[in-house]
C-alpha positions in Angstrom: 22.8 -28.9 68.1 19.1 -29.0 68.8 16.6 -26.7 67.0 15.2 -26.1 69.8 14.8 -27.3 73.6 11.8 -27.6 75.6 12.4 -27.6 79.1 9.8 -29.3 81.3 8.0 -32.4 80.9 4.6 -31.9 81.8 1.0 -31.0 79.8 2.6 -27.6 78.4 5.9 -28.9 78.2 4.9 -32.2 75.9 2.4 -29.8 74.0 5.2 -27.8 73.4 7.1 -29.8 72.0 4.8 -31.9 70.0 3.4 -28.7 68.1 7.0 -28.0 67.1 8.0 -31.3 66.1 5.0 -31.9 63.8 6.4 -28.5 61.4 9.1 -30.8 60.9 12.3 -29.5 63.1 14.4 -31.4 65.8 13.2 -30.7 69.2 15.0 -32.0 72.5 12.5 -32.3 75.5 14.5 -32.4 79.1 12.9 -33.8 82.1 14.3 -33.8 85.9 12.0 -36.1 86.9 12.9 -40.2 86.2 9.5 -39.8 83.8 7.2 -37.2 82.1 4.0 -35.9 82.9 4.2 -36.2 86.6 2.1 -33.8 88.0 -0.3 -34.5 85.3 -0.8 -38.5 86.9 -2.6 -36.5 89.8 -4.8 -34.4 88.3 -8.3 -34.3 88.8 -7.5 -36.8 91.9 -5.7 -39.1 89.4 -8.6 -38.8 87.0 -7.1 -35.8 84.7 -9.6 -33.1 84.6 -8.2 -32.6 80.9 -10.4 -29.4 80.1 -13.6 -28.0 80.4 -16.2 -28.6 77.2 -17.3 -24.7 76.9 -15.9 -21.8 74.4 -13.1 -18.9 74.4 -15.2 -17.0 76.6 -16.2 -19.7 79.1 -12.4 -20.1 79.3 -11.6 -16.3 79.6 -14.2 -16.1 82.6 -12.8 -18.3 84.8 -8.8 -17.1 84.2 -8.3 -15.0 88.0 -5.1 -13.3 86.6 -4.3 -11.8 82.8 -7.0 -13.4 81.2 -6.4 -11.2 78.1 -3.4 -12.1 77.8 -4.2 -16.1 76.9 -6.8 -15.1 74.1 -4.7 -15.9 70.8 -3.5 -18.9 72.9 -7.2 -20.3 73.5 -7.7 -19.8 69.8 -4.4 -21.4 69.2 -6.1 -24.7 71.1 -9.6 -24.2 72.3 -11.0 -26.5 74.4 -13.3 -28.7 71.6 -9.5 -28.2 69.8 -7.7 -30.2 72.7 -10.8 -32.3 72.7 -10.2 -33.5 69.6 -6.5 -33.3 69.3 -6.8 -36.2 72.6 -9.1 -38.5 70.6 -7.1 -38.4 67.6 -4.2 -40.0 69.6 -7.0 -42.8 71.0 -7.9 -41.8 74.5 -11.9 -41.0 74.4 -13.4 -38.4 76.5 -16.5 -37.7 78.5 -18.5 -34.6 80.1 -19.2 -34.4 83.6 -20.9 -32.1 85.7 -19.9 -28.5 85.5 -18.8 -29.4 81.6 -15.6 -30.9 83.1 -14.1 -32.9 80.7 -12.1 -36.6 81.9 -11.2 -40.1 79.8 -13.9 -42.3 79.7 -11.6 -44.6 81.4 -11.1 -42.4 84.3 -7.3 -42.9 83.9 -4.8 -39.7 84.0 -2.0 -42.2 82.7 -4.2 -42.9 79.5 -3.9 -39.2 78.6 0.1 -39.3 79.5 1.1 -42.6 77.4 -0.7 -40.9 74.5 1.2 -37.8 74.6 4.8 -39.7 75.5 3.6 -42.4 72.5 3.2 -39.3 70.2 6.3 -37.8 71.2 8.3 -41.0 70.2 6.1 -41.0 66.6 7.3 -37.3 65.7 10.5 -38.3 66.7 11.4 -35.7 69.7 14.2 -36.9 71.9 13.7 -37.4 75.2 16.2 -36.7 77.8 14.5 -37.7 81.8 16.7 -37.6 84.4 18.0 -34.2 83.4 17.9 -31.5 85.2 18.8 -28.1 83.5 21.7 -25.6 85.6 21.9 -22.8 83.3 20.1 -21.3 80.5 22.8 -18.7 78.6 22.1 -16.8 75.8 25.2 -16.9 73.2 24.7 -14.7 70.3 21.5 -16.0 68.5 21.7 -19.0 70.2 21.3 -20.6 73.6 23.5 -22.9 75.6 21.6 -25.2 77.7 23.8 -26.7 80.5 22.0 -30.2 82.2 23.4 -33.6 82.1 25.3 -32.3 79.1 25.9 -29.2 77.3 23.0 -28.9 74.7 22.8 -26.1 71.9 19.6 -25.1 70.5 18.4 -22.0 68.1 15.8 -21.6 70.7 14.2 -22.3 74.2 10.7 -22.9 75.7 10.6 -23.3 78.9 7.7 -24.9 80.7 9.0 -26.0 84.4 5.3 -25.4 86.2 5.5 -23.4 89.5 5.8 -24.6 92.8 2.7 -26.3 93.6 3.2 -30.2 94.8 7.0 -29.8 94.4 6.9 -33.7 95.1 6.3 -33.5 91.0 9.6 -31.9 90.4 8.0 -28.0 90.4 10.6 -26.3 92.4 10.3 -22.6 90.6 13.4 -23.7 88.4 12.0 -21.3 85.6 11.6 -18.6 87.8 15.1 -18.8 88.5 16.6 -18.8 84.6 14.0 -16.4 83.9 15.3 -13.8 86.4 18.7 -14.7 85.4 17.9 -13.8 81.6 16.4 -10.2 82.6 12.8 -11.1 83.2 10.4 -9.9 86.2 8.6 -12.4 88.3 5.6 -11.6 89.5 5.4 -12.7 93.5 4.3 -16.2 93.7 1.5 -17.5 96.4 -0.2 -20.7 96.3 -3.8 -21.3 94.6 -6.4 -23.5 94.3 -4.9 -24.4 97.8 -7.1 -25.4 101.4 -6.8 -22.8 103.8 -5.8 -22.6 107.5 -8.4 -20.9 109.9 -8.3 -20.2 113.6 -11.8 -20.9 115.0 -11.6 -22.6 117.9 -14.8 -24.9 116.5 -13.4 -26.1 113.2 -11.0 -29.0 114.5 -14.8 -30.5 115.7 -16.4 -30.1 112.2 -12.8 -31.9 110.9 -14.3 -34.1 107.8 -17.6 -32.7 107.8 -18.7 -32.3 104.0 -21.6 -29.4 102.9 -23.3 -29.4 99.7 -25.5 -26.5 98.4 -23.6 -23.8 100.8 -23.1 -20.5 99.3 -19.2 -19.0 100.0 -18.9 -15.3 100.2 -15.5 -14.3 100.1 -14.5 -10.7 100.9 -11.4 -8.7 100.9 -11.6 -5.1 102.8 -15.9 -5.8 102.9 -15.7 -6.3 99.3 -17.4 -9.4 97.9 -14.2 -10.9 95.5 -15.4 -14.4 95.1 -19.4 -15.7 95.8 -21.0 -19.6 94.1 -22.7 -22.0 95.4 -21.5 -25.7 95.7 -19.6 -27.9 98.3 -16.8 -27.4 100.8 -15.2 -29.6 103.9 -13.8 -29.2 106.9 -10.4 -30.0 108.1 -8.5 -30.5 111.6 -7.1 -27.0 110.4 -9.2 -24.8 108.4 -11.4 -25.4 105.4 -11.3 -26.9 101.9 -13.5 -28.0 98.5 -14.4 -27.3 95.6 -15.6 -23.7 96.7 -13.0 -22.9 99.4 -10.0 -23.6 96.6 -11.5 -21.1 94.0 -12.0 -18.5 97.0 -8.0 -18.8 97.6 -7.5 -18.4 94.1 -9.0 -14.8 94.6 -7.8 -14.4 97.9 -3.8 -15.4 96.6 -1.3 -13.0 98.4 -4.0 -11.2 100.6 -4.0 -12.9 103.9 -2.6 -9.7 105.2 -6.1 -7.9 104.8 -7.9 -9.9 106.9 -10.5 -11.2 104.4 -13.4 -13.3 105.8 -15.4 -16.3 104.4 -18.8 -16.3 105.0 -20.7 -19.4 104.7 -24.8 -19.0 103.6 -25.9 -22.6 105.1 -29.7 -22.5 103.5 -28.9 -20.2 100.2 -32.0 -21.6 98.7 -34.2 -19.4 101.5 -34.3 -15.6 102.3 -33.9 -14.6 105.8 -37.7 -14.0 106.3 -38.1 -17.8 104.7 -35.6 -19.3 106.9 -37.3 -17.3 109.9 -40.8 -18.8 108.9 -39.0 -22.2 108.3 -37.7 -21.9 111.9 -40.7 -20.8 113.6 -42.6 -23.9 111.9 -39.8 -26.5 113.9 -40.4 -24.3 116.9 -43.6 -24.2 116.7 -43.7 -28.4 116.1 -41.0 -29.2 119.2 -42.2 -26.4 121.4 -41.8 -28.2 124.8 -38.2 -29.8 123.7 -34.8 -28.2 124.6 -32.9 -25.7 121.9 -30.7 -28.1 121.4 -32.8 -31.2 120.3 -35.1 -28.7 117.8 -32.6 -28.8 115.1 -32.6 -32.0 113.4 -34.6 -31.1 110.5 -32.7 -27.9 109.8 -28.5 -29.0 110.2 -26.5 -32.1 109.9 -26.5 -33.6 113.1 -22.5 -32.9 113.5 -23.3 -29.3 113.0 -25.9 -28.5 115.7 -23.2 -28.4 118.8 -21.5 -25.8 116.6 -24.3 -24.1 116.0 -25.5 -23.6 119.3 -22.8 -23.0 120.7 -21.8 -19.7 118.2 -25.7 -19.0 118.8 -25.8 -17.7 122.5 -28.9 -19.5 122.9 -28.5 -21.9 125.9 -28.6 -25.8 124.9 -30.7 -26.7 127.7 -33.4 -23.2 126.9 -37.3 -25.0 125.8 -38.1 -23.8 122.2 -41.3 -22.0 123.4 -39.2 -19.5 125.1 -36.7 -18.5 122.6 -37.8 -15.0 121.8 -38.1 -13.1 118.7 -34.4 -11.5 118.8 -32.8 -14.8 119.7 -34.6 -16.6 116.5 -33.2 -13.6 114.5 -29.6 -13.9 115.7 -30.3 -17.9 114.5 -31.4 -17.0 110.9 -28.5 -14.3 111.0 -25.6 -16.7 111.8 -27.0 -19.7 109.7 -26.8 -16.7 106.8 -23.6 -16.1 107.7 -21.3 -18.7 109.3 -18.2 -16.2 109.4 -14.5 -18.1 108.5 -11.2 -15.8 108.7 -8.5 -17.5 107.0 -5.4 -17.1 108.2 -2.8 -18.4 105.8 -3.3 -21.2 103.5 -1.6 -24.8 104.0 1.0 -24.1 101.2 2.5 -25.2 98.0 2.4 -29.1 99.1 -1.6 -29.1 99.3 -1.5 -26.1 96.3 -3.0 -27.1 92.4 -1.8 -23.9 90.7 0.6 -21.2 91.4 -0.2 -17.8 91.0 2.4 -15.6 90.2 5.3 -15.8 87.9 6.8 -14.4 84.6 5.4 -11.2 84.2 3.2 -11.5 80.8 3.9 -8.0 80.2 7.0 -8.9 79.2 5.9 -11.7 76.8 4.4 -11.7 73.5 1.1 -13.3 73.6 0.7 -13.5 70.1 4.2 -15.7 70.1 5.2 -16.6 73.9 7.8 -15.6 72.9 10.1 -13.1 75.6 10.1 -9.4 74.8 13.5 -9.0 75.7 15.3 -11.8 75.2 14.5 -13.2 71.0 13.6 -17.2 70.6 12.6 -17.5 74.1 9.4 -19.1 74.7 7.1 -19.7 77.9 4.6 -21.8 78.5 2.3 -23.1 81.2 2.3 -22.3 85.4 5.4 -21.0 85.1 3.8 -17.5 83.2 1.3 -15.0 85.9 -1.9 -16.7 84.7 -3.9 -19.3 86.7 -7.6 -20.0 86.3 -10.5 -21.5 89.0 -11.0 -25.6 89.2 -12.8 -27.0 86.6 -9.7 -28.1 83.8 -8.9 -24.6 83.1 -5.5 -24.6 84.0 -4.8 -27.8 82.4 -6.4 -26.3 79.0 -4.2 -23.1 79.8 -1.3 -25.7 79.9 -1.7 -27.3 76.8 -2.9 -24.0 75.2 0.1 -21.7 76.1 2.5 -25.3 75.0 0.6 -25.1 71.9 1.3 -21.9 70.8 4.6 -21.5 71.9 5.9 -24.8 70.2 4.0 -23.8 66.9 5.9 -19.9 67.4 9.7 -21.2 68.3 9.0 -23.9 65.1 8.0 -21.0 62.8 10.8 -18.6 64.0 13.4 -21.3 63.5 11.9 -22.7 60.0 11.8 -18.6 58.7 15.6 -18.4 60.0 16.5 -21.3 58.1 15.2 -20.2 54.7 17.0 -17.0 55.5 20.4 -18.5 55.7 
């Protein structure tokens, strides 16, 4: 009989079951997949975008759903608290950009042969190739049923969601969750690319902005608005900015929201007006549609004039006041309405899952069902791009492995 069994072989899941193993009880970690950390190798485009260097509140801002709910686990493991916690094992980190935080050697598998190296050192037994049928509760115990039947005084499980199900996440949790009594929140993919059905886009297809402003709005109200980069795609749009607008727009596409796209957010309308007046002014006897250069990327100008109602072939000098307006007003705001996103494959994070409301988050531990733990995607809280989710991951493992250890070691002096 194990102590206790972590289901779930990924960030939260090693976490997990690291923190427990290091208050000195036996912990059994299973894995379906034929070797740990999976989805963690692709991270940050294979880089592992292990956390972002900022505080508790940094972290808290950028959680979409139930942020309040991860607070004791961010001060469980805050992000200079991971930080260290991945040097100590040897893998040294760096700060990019945006305070995202990576291994110096840019390697997602340095990060993962630490952790599965440091599972080996506190002695947690590793089962891969194991994939868990059945979680029952049996008096104050559980019965695990995978491979083989496997006992244990308690339970974390930390399956993921269903983003990149090529990585094993297949909503397994969701299912022995419902099965022990728990809720799940509807599920929707995040941090996803999203489909759109302007007839222009498939031309733009691999056309990258930089310094665009994304307004994102539900109903006319503004949910999600930065400035950054976003892409193009045969079906729709993508980047950095487009994947945090789906995190806000998760579950929504039913409302119709629009994307509007600010192509010169560094200018007010009345700048950009004088700006265009000036080009106007300098290519007066040319045709509308060789005026642009200085202004748009040069795949962008067919696109432009074209949603612009300004014939092609018009000369500059006779463009009049109302059609320069309409210009500024469309180069404002480049309106996008997503359809539907492109799905759990293409998906980072899930949103959705385990209700937290029916989760301790002092503990993890289940409110209805005692020495039940989660941890990780597989709980209703996702967070923007940046390593937030990751640091959720390891976070939520933290504190779960560090609760089910306690609760075991207390039951064990009791007896």
């Amino acid at each position: 009989m194990s102590q206790l069994i972590v289901i779930g072989g990924g960030p939260a899941g090693m976490m997990a079951a690291l923190a427990a193993a290091q208050k000195g009880i036996s912990v059994t970690l299973l894995e379906k997949n034929e070797k740990l950390g999976k989805k963690l190798h692709i991270t940050g485009k294979g880089r592992c975008n292990l956390t972002n260097d900022t505080d508790i509140d940094g972290l808290m801002s950028n959680v979409v759903r139930n942020p309040r709910f991860l607070h004791s686990a961010f001060y469980a493991m805050d992000s200079p608290g991971l930080m260290d916690f991945i040097e100590s094992m040897g893998v040294p980190l760096k700060t990019e950009r945006g305070g995202r935080v990576f291994p110096v050697s840019d390697r997602a598998d340095d990060i993962n042969q630490a952790l599965k190296s440091n599972l080996r050192i506190k002695g947690v037994q590793v089962k891969l190739n194991c994939p868990v049928r059945k979680i029952q509760q049996a008096g104050s115990h559980f019965i695990v049923h995978a491979n083989t039947t496997i006992h244990a005084n308690a339970v974390i499980i930390a399956t993921g969601g269903l983003s990149y199900p090529s990585t094993g996440s297949t909503g397994d949790g969701y299912s022995w969750a419902k099965s022990l009594g728990h809720a799940i929140v509807p599920t929707y993919p995040s941090l996803v690319p999203l489909r759109a059905s302007e007839a222009w886009i498939p031309s733009l297809s691999g056309l990258s902005l930089k310094n665009v402003r994304c307004i994102a709005r539900i109903a006319g109200k503004v949910v999600y608005e930065e400035i950054g980069e976003m892409l193009f795609t045969p079906t729709g749009i993508t980047g950095p900015l487009i994947l945090s607008a789906s995190a806000h727009l998760a579950g929504k596409y039913e409302l119709q929201p629009s994307i509007n796209i600010d192509l010169k957010p560094g200018l007010t309308p009345d700048q950009l007006d004088a700006r265009i007046t000036r080009d106007f002014l300098d290519n007066k006897n040319k045709n509308f549609a060789n005026a642009l250069d200085g202004l748009l990327p040069g795949r962008l100008i067919d696109t432009i004039i074209k949603l612009s109602d300004i014939p092609p072939d018009k000369k500059v000098h006779t463009i009049t006041k109302g059609e320069r307006q309409n210009l500024v007003h469309l180069l404002k705001n480049l309106t996008i309405q997503p359809t539907s996103t492109a799905g759990y494959k293409e998906a980072v994070i899930t949103a959705g899952g385990v209700n937290t409301k029916e989760v301790n988050p002092s503990t993890l531990m289940s409110k209805h069902i005692p020495n039940l733990f989660f941890a990780g995607e597989v709980l209703d809280v996702d967070a923007l791009t940046g390593g937030y989710n990751m640091q959720i991951a390891f976070s939520t493992g933290y504190l779960a492995g560090l609760s089910a250890a306690e609760i075991i070691l207390l039951h064990m002096k009791s007896e």
